[in-house]
N, C-alpha and C positions, 0 to 999 in steps of 0.2 A: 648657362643654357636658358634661351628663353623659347615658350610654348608660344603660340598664338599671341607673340607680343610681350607678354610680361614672362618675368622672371617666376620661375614656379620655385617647388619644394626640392630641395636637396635632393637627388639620387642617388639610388642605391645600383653601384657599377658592380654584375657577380661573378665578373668572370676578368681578374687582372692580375699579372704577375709582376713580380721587379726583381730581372732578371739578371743574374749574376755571368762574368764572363764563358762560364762553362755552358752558362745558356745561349746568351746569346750567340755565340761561336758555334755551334754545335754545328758540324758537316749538315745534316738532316737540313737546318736551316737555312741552306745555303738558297733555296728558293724565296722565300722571305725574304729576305735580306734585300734578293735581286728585285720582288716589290716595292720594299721599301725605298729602293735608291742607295742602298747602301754599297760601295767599292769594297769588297773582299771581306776583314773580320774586324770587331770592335777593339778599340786600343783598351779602352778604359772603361771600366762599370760603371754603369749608371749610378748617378748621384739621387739618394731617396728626394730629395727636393724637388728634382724635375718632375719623378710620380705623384711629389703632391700638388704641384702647381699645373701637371697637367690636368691633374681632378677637380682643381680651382676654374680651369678656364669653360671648363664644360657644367658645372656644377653637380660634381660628385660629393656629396655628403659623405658618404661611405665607400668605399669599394674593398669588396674580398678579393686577398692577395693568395695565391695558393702554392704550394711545392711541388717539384715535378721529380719525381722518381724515373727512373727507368732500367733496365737489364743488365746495364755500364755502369750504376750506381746513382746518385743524388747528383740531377742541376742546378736545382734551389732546394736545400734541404731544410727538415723542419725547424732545425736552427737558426737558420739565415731567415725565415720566414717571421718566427717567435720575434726577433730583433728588430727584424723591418716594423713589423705593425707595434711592438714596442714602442717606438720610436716616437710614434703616432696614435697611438691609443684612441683617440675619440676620429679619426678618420679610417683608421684602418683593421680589420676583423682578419685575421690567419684561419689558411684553408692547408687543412694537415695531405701532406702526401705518404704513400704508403711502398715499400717493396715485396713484388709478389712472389720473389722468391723466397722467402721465409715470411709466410701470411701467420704464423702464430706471435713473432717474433712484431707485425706489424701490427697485430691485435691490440697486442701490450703498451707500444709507445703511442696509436692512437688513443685508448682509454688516457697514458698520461698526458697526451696534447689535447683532449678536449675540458680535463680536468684541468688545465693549465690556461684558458680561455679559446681553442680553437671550435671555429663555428660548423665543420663539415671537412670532408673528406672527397680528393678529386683526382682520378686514376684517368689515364689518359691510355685508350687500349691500345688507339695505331703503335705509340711507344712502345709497347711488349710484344707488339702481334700477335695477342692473347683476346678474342672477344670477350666481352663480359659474361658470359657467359660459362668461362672457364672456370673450372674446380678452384684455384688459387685465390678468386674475388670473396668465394661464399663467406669465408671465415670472418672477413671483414666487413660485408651486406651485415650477417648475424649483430655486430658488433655496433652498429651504426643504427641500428631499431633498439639494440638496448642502450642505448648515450644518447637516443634522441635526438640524432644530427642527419643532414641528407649527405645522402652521398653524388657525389658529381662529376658528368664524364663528357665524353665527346661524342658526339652523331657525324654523320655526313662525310663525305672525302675531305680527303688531306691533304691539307697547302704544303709540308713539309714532304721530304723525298721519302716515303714510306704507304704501304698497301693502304688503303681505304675500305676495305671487307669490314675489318672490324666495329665500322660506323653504322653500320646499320641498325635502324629503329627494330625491325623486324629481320629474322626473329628474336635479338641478343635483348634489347631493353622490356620487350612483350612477355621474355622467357622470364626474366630476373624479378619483372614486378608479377608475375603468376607463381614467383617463386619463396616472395618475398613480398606481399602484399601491405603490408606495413614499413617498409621502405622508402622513405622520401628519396626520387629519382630526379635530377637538375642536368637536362641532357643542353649541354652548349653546343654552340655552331649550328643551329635550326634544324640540320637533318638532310641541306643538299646535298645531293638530287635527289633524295628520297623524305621531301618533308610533308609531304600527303602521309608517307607511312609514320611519322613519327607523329603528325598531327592526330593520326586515328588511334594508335596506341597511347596517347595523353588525353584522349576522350575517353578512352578504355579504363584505363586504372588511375584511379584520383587520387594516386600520390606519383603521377609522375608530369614534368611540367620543362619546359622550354626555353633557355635562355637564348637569346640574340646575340651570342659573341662574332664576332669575326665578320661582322655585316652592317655597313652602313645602313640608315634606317632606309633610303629612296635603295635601296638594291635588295630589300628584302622580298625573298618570292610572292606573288599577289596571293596564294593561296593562306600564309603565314597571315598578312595582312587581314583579308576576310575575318581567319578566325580569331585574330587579336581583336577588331572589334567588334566581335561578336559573342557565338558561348566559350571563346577561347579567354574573353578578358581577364579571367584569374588565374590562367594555366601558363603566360608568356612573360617573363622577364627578361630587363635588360643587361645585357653584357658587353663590353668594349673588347675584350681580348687584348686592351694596352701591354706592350708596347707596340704590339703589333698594328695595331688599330688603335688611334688615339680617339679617347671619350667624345671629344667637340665632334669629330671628323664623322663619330658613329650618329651623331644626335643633330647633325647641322642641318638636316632636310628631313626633321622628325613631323615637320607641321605638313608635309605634302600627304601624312597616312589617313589623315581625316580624320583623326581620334577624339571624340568629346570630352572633356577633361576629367570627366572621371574615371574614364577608360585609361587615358593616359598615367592618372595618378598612380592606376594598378600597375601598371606598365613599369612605370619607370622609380616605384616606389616601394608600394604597399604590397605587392605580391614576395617581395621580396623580405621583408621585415618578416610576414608571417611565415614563410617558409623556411629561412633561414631562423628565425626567434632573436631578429634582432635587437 
């Protein structure tokens, strides 16, 4: 990936799965899919190579790979996830997933996945139709200020066939950090069409901050933009949401935001090492 002509520093991608066939298939995803061009369901799983060479072509340093729980049971589970970034150790950081219907039960194997090397924890509420805000997340919030890891979710409407209530900045992520004030908050997907509200709520409480998944940089709302180069520059990081959004595709029109390079470097860097304790 080059900035302003030259090839910058490694990036750190925080928001990318490698998706196994139960994911990629999934009914829900059938709208994706239709995005992407895809004709009906995947024959074959993705080969870990292509994840790494598509982070080569973009210049991903890093990217965190996460697991996706849901009500059905494990799409990428914490196994598949442990193996994947195995695999790859010096590119790849495992982001633990949790199931909220036995949250004592998810306490447990979180503390053993981050004692295991996992960096953060990432619940995806459309998937439950639970906002964050429900009884079921708290046990796991508690858990995650004491292991010292953020925890990570979704804002904004949903590209898969399921409600969008649950995205809301306000009042689900405003409640959680008034609730949980010491909780590192990593809201992906910007917060469309409500990213005024998620942007006021990250000015609000200084552990909660904004990743760029699922959005090319030239499609990013202008009000995101503003505050990324402004008093936003330490609170916005970047995310690809691979496979769905491939890293180059997300960063190919990253020079039309006007960002001065050390604005960028937070951006696409250093916000994330420190938030994450990379």
């Amino acid at each position: 990936m080059r900035y302003n002509g030259e090839m910058g520093p490694p990036v750190v991608d925080v928001w990318m799965q490698h998706p196994t066939l139960r994911h990629s298939n999934h009914e829900m995803f059938a709208s994706l899919r239709r995005w992407m061009g895809v004709d009906g369901t995947f024959a074959e799983a993705l080969p870990l190579d292509v994840t790494i060479a598509a982070m080569d072509e973009a210049n991903i340093g890093v990217g965190l790979l996460a697991a996706w729980y849901g009500p059905e049971g494990a799409l990428i589970d914490n196994d598949e996830v442990a193996a994947f970034a195995g695999a790859h150790p010096d590119r790849l950081r495992p982001v633990a997933g949790a199931d909220l219907r036995a949250p004592m039960e998810a306490v447990r194997e979180l503390r053993d996945r981050v004692a295991q090397g996992f960096v953060a924890l990432r619940i995806i509420p459309w998937l439950w139709e639970l906002p964050p805000t429900d009884r079921r997340y708290y046990p796991l919030y508690a858990a995650c200020v004491d292991l010292g890891i953020p925890f990570c979710t979704q804002v904004g409407h949903t590209g898969p066939l399921r409600p969008s209530e649950t995205g809301r900045p306000i009042p689900y992520i405003d409640q959680v950090a008034l609730d949980f004030p010491e909780l590192v908050i990593v809201c992906g997907h910007i917060g469309y069409p409500w990213t005024t509200e998620m942007i006021a709520v990250a000015d609000k409480h200084p552990n909660v901050f904004i990743d760029t998944s699922a959005y090319a940089a030239h499609r990013y709302p202008e009000e995101l933009v503003t505050y990324l180069r402004g008093r936003g520059r330490d609170k916005v990081l970047f995310g690809s949401n691979y496979p769905m959004l491939m890293p180059a595709r997300a960063l190919a029109r990253l020079g039309e935001l006007g960002l001065d390079e050390e604005t960028a470097a937070h951006f696409l860097s250093g916000n994330a090492r420190r938030v994450f304790r990379l």
